[in-house]
N, C-alpha and C positions, 0 to 999 in steps of 0.2 A: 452433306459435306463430311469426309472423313475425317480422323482423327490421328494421328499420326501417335509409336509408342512416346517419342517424347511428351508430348502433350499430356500424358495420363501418369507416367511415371513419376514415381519423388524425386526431386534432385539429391544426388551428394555431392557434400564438401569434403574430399580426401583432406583438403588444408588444415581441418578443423579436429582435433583432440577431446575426444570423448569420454571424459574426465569424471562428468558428474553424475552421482549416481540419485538416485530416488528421492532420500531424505534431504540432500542438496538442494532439489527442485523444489520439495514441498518446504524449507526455512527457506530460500530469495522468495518466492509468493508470500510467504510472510512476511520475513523482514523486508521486502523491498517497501510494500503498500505501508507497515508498520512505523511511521517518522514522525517527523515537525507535523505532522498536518494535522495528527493526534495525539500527542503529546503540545504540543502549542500553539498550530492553529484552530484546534476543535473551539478555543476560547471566545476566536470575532466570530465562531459560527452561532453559539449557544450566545452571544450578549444581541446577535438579530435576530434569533428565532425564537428565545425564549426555551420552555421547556418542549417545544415541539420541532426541536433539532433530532429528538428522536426519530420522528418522522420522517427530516430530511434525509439523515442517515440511510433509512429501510430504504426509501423511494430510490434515493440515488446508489443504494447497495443493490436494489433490484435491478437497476440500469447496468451496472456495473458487471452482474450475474450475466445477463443476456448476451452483453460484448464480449465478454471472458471466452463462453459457452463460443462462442462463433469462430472468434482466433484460436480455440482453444482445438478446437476440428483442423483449422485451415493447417496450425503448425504440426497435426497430429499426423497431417496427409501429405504436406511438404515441408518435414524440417530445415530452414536454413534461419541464420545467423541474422540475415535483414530482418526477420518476423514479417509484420503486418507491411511493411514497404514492399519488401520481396512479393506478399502477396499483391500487394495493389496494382504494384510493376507486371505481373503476370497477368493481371484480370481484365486492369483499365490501360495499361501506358504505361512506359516510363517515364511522362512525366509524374502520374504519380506515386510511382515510389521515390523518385529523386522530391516530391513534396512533402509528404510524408515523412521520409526518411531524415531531411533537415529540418522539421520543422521538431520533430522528435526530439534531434540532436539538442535545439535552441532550447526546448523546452527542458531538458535532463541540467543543460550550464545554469541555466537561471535556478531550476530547483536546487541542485548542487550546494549552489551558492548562499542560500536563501537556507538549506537546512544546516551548512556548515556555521552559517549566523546563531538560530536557532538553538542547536550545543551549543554553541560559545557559551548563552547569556544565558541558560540553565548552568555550566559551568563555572561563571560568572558568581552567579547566586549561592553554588553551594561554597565558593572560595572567592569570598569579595578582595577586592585588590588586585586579583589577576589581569594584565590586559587582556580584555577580548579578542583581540586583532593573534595572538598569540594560541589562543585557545583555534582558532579559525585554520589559523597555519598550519598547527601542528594533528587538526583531524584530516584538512589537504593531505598532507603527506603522510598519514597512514594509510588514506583506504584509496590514494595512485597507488602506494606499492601493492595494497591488494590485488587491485584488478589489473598489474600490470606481470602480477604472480603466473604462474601455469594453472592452468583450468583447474585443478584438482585443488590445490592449495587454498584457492579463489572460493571453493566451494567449502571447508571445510570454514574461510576463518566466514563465509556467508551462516554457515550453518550455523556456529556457538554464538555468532554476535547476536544471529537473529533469535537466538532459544532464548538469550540476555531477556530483550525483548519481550518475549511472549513471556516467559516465566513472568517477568513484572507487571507487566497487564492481569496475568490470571491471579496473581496476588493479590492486588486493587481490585480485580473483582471480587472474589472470595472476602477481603475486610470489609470493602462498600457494603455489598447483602448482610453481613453480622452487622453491621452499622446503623443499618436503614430496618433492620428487624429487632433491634435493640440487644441482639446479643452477643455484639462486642464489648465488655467492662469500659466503665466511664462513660458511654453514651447512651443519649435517649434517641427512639426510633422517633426518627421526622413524622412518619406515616407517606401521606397523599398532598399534605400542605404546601410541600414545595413545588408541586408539579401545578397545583389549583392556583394559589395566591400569588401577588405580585403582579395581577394584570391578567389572569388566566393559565390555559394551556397556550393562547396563541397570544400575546401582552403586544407584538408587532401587525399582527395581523395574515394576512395574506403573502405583503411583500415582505415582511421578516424571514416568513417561510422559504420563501424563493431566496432571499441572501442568503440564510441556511445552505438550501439544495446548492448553490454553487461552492460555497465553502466546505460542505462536505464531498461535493464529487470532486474538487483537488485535493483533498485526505486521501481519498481512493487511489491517486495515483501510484505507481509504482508496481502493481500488477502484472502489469504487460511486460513484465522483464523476466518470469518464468517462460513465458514463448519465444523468446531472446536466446535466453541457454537452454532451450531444452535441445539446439542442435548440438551441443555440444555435450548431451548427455548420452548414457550409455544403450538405453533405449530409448530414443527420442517419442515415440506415438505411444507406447504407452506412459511413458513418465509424465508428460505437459498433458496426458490424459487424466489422470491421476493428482498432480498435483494443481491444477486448474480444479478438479472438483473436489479436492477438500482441502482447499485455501479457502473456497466460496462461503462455509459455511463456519471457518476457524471466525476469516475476516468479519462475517456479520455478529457474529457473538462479541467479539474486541470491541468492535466499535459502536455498534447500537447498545451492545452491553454497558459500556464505559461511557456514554453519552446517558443514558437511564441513571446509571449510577450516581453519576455526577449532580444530573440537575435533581434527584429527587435527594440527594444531602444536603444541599447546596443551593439556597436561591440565588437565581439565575442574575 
C-alpha cells in the first residue's frame, strides 16, 4: 500500500506565532511539572510511603522519562499545537484525539484550580488574616493575562517565574545537604536515622508504596506542556528535542533530590 506525500510530511500551522525560543522551552518543562504537587502535595505522598517515597519518586520519574522520550519524537516530527491529541487523532481516530484532547482540557481546570488553592494557603500562612478566596482570584487573573499575552511575552513571564522556582528548589537543596552533613551552623547531622526509624524504610508496607507512586506520578504532571509550545517555538524539532532531554534529568534531581532531603531531616 502506498504512501502518499501527505502522509509523511510535518504539518504547518501558518496560524501559529513562532515566538518562543530555546531557553522558553527548557523553563515551561520546568516550571510547568515544578508546582503544588511538590511544593504541597509531595506531603500526603511521603505521610503513605514513609521514607520510601523516594523510591516512588525514581519509579514514576522513570515512567515519566520513557513517555516524555516518546511524545518527545512524535512532537519533534509533527509539530502542532494539539501535541499528543493531534497525534492520536493521526494514528488511531479522531475519536481519539477529540478524547484525549478533553479529557486533557478537564484535567488542566481541575489542576488549575486545585494549584490556585494551594498558593492561596501558602499565602495564607505567610500573611495570616488575608482571605484566601482573595489570594485565589487575584493569581486567576495574573497568569489568564499571561497566557492570553502573545506567544513571546508568554514565554518570557514562563521563563523568570519558572527560574523563581528552580532557584528555590536548588537553594533547599544546597542547605538540606549542609543540614544532613552537619555543616550548616546550629545543626546536628540526622545521619541514616530518619530514613531507618519510625517503622523502617517501608513503615506502610507495600500499599504505602503504591499510594506513594500515585501521588508522585500527579507531581509529574505538567510536562507535557513543553510539546504543547514547542509548535509555537522557533525551531520546533530541535527545541522539544532539547528541552524534553534536559528537563528529564533537571526534574529528577528536584524531586527525588528534595524528597531525600526532606525525609532524611525530617521524620516522616
Amino acid at each position: 500500500m502506498s504512501r502518499t506525500t501527505q502522509d509523511v510530511a510535518p504539518p504547518s500551522d501558518a496560524s501559529l506565532t513562532h515566538g518562543l525560543k530555546q531557553r522558553h522551552l527548557s523553563m515551561i518543562a520546568l516550571g510547568g511539572v515544578i508546582g503544588a504537587g511538590l511544593f504541597v502535595g509531595s506531603g500526603a505522598g511521603i505521610a503513605a510511603a514513609g521514607p520510601s517515597i523516594v523510591v516512588a519518586y525514581a519509579v514514576s520519574g522513570l515512567l515519566v522519562m520513557l513517555v516524555m522520550r516518546m511524545l518527545g519524537e512524535m512532537s519533534a516530527a509533527y509539530p502542532s499545537s494539539g501535541s499528543f491529541s493531534a497525534h492520536a487523532e493521526r494514528a488511531v481516530g479522531p475519536w481519539a484525539g477529540f478524547t484525549a484532547g478533553w479529557a486533557f482540557w478537564v484535567l488542566l481546570c481541575t489542576a488549575v484550580g486545585l494549584e490556585g488553592i494551594a498558593a492561596a494557603k501558602i499565602m495564607t500562612g505567610w500573611l495570616p488574616g488575608t482571605p484566601e478566596w482573595a489570594w485565589v482570584a487575584l493569581f486567576m487573573v495574573v497568569f489568564c493575562a499571561a497566557n492570553l499575552a502573545a506567544v513571546r511575552n508568554f514565554g518570557e513571564f514562563e521563563f523568570w517565574f519558572a527560574a523563581l522556582k528552580v532557584g528555590a528548589i536548588a537553594l533547599f537543596l544546597v542547605l538540606g545537604v549542609l543540614a544532613i552533613t552537619g555543616i550548616l551552623p546550629g545543626t546536628d547531622s540526622p545521619g541514616l536515622t530518619h530514613l531507618t526509624g519510625e517503622g523502617g524504610f517501608l513503615p506502610n508496607g507495600g500499599e504505602g508504596l503504591v499510594i506513594g507512586l500515585l501521588a508522585s506520578v500527579f507531581a509529574y504532571g505538567g510536562l507535557e506542556t513543553v510539546t504543547i509550545a514547542a509548535a509555537e517555538s522557533q525551531d520546533p524539532v530541535r527545541g522539544v528535542a532539547s528541552a524534553v532531554r534536559t528537563a528529564m534529568w533537571r526534574i529528577a534531581l528536584f524531586y527525588i533530590g528534595s524528597m531525600a532531603v526532606i525525609v532524611t531531616l525530617v521524620p516522616w
